[in-house]
C-alpha positions as CSV (number, residue, x, y, z in Angstrom):
1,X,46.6,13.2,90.7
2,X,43.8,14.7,88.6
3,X,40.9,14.0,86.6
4,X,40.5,13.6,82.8
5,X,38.2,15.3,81.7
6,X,37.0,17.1,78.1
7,X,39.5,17.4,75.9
8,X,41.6,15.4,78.5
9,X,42.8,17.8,80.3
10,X,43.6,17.2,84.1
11,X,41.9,18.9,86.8
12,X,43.7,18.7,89.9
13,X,41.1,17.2,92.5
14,X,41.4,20.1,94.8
15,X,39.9,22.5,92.2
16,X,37.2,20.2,91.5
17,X,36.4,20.3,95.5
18,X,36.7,24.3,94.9
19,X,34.1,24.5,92.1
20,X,31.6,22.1,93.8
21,X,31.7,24.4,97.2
22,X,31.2,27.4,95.2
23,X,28.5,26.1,93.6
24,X,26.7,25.3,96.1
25,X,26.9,28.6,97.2
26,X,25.6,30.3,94.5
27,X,22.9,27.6,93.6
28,X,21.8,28.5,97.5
29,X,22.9,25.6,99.3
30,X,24.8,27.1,101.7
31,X,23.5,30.0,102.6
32,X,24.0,33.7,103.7
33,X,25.8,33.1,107.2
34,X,26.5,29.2,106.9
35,X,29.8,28.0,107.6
36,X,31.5,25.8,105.2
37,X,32.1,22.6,106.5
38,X,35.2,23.0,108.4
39,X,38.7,21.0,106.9
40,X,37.8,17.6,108.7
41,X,34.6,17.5,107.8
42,X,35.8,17.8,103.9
43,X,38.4,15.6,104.4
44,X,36.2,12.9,105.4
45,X,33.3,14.1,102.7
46,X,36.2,13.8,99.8
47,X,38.3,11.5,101.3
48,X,41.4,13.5,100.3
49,X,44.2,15.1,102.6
50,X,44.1,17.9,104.9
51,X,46.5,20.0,102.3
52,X,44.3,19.1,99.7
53,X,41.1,20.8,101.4
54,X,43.3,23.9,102.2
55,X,44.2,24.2,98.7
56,X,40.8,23.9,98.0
57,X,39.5,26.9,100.3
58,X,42.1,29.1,99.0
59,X,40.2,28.9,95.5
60,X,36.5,29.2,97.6
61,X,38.3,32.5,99.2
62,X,39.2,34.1,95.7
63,X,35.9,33.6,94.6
64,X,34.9,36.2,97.2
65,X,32.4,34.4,98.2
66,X,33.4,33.7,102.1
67,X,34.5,35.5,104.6
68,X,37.3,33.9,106.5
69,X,37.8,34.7,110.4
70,X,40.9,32.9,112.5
71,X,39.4,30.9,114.7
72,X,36.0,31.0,112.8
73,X,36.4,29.4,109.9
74,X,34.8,30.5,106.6
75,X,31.0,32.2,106.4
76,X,29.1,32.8,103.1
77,X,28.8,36.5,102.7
78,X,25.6,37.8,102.2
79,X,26.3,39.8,99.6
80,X,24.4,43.0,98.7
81,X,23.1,43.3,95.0
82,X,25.2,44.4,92.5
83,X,26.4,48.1,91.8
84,X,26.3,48.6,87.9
85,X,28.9,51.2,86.7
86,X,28.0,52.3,83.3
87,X,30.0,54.7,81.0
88,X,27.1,56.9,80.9
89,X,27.8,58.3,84.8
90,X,29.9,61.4,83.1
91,X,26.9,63.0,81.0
92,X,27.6,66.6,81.7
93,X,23.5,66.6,82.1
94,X,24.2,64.6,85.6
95,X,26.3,67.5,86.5
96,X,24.1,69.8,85.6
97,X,21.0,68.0,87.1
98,X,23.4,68.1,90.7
99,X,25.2,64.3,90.8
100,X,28.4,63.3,91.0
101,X,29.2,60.3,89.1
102,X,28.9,57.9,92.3
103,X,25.4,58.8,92.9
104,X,24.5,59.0,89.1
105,X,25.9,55.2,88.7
106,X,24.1,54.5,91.3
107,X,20.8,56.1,90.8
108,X,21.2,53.7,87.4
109,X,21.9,50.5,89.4
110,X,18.5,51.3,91.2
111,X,16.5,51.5,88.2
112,X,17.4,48.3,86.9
113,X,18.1,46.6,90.5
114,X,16.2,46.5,94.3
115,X,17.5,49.9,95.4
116,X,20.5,49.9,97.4
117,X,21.6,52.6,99.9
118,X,24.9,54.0,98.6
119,X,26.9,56.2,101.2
120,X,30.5,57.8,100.8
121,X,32.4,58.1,103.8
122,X,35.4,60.9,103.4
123,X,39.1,59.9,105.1
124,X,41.3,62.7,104.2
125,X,41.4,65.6,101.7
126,X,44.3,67.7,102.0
127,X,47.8,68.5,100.5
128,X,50.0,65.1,99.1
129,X,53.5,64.1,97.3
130,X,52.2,63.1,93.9
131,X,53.1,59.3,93.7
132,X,55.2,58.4,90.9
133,X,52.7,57.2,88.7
134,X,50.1,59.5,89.2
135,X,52.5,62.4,88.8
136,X,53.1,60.6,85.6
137,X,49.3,61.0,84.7
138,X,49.1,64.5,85.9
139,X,52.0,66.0,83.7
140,X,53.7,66.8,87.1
141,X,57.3,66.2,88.7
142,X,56.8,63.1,91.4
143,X,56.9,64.5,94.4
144,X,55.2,67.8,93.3
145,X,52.1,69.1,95.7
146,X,48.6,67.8,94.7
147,X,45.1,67.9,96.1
148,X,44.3,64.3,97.7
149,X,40.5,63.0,98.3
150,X,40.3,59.6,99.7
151,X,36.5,58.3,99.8
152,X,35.4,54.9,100.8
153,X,32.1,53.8,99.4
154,X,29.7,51.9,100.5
155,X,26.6,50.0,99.2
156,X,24.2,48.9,101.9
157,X,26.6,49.3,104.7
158,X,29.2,47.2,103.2
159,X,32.5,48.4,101.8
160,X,32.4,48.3,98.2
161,X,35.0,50.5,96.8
162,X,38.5,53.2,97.6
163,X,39.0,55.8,95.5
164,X,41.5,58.4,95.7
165,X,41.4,61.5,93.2
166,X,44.6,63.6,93.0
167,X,44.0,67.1,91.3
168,X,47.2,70.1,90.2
169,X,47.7,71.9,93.0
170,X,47.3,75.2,90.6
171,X,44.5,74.1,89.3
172,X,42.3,73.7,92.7
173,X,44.1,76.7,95.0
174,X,41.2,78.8,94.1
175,X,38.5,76.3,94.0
176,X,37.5,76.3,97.9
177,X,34.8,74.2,97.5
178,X,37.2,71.1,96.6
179,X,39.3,71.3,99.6
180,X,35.1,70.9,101.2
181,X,33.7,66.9,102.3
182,X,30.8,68.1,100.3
183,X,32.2,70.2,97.2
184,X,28.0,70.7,96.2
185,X,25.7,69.8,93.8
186,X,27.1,67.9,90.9
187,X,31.1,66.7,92.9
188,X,34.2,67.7,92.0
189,X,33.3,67.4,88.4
190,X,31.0,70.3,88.2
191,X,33.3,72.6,90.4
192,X,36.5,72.3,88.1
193,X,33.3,73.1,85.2
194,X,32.6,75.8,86.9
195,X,36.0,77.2,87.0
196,X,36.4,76.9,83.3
197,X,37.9,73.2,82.7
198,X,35.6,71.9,80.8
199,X,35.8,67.8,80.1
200,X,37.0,66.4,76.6
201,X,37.2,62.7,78.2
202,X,37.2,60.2,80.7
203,X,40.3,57.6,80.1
204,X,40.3,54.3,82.3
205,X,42.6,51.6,82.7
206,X,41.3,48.2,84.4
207,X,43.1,46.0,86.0
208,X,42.3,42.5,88.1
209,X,44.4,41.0,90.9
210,X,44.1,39.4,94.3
211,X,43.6,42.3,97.5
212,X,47.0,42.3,99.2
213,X,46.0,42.0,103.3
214,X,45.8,46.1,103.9
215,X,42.9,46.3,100.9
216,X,41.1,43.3,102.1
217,X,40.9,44.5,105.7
218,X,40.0,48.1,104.5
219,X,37.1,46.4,101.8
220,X,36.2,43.4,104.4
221,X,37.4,41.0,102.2
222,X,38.9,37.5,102.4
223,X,43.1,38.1,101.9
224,X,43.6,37.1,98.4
225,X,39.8,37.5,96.9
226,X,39.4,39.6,93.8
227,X,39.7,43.0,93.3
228,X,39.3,45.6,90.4
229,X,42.1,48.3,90.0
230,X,40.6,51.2,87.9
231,X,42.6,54.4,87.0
232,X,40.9,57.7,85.6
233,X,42.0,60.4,83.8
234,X,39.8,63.3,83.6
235,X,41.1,65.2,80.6
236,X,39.6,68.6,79.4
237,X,39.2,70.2,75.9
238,X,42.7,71.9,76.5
239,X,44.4,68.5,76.8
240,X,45.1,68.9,80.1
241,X,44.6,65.9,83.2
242,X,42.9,67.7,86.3
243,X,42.1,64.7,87.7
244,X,43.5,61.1,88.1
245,X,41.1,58.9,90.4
246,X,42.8,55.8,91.6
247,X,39.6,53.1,92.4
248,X,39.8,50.0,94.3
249,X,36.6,47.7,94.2
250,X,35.3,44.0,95.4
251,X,35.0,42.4,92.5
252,X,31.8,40.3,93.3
253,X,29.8,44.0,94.2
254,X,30.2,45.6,90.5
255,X,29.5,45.3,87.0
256,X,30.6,46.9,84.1
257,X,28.7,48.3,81.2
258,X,29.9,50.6,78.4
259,X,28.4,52.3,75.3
260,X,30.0,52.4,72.6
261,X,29.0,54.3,70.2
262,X,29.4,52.6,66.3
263,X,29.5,55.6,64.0
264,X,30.9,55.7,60.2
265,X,34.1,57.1,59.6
C-alpha cells in the first residue's frame, strides 16, 4: 500500500521509511558511528513488516550513507569532506607549475574546503591486453599491448576513487619515466608533453550505477551504493588518443564543476 501524496502519486511506505532515515542522518541525528536501529527495532517504530524495513535499508544503503557489516548491522559513515573535481585540473600551467591533475583538483578542493590529505597508492603499472573498449578509444586492435597504471586514491585515508590509464605501447616505449610509480613533476601528462604530444583535449564520458560487490569492497562501500563511472580521452593536436583513463568514484566523496566557456560564433 502507499501514500497519496502531491499530485497523488503513491509512495510506497518503505521509501517513505528510507527518506526519513536518511534524513536524519544528514540533519545529524544519527551520527558519525551510530547504528541504525536494527530491523526489529523499525519494525516496531513503523509498525510495518520485517520485508518492508529491508526494503527500506536497501534504499538507506544506496544513498551511501551507511556502512553495512554481516553481523553488525548498518553504521553512519563519517564521511570526509567533499573532493571538487573541476574542468580546470588540465591547464597546461599546472603541468608546468609540477601537478598532475589529481593533486591540482585537489589543491582546488582545499582552497574552497577544510584541507584534506589526498594520497595515491600505485597497484600495478606494467604491460596489458587492451580491453575491447578501450582499444576502441585508443585506435588499437583489442587485444593489442598497452601501458596499464592502476592508482587508488584516497582522501583522508578513505578510498575515494580507481583509475586505470591505458597508453599505445609505441607511444610510451621510450618514455622510461611512465613505466616509474612517480613519472615526476607534473604526471603522466607532462612526460607525454615532453616527448612532443602535445594536448588538443580532454573528452569525458559520465556515467552513474550501483558498485557491483568487487568495487564496493575495493572503495569500502556498501554493495549497491552509488558510484560514478568516468572515461577520459586525452587527445593531442595530431588527433591522436595517448591516453584513456578509466575512473571509478564514491559518489557521496565528489562534486563536479565545469567551465564553460560562452563565446560568439
Amino acid at each position: 500500500m502507499g501514500t497519496a501524496v502531491g499530485g497523488g502519486r503513491a509512495v510506497p511506505r518503505y521509501v517513505q521509511i528510507a527518506d526519513e532515515i536518511i534524513q536524519q542522518i544528514r540533519a545529524g541525528v544519527l551520527k558519525p558511528g551510530d547504528l541504525v536501529p536494527s530491523e526489529s527495532e523499525l519494525v516496531e517504530r513503523y509498525g510495518v513488516s520485517g520485508g518492508t524495513i529491508r526494503k527500506a535499508m536497501v534504499e538507506v544503503r544506496a544513498s551511501g550513507l551507511v556502512d553495512t557489516r554481516h553481523g553488525k548491522g548498518s553504521m553512519v559513515k563519517d564521511r570526509p569532506p567533499v573532493r571538487l573535481r573541476s574542468s580546470d585540473r588540465f591547464r597546461a600551467s599546472h603541468r608546468r607549475g609540477g601537478k598532475a591533475a589529481y593533486l591540482a583538483e585537489s589543491a582546488l578542493a582545499e582552497s574552497a574546503q577544510s584541507g584534506a590529505m589526498a594520497k595515491v597508492s600505485v597497484l600495478y603499472i606494467g604491460p596489458m591486453e587492451a580491453p575491447e573498449g578501450i582499444a576502441d578509444r585508443l585506435g588499437v586492435p583489442a587485444g593489442t599491448q598497452v601501458l596499464a597504471r592502476w592508482r587508488l586514491y584516497f582522501r583522508n585515508g578513505v578510498p575515494v576513487e580507481t583509475a586505470t590509464s591505458y597508453l599505445p605501447w609505441d607511444v610510451v616505449k621510450d618514455i622510461p619515466q611512465l613505466f616509474s610509480e612517480d613519472p615526476g613533476p607534473g604526471g603522466i601528462y607532462a612526460r607525454l608533453e615532453d616527448d612532443g604530444h602535445t594536448f588538443a583535449e580532454f573528452v569525458e564520458t559520465l556515467t552513474a550505477r550501483p558498485a557491483s560487490k568487487a568495487e564496493a569492497s575495493e572503495l569500502a562501500l556498501s554493495p549497491g551504493a552509488p558510484v560514478v563511472h568516468l572515461l577520459r580521452n586525452a587527445v593531442t593536436e595530431a588527433g591522436r588518443v595517448v591516453e584513456v583513463c578509466d575512473t571509478l568514484m564514491a559518489a557521496d566523496q565528489i562534486v563536479f564543476e565545469y567551465r564553460i566557456p560562452a563565446a560568439a560564433d
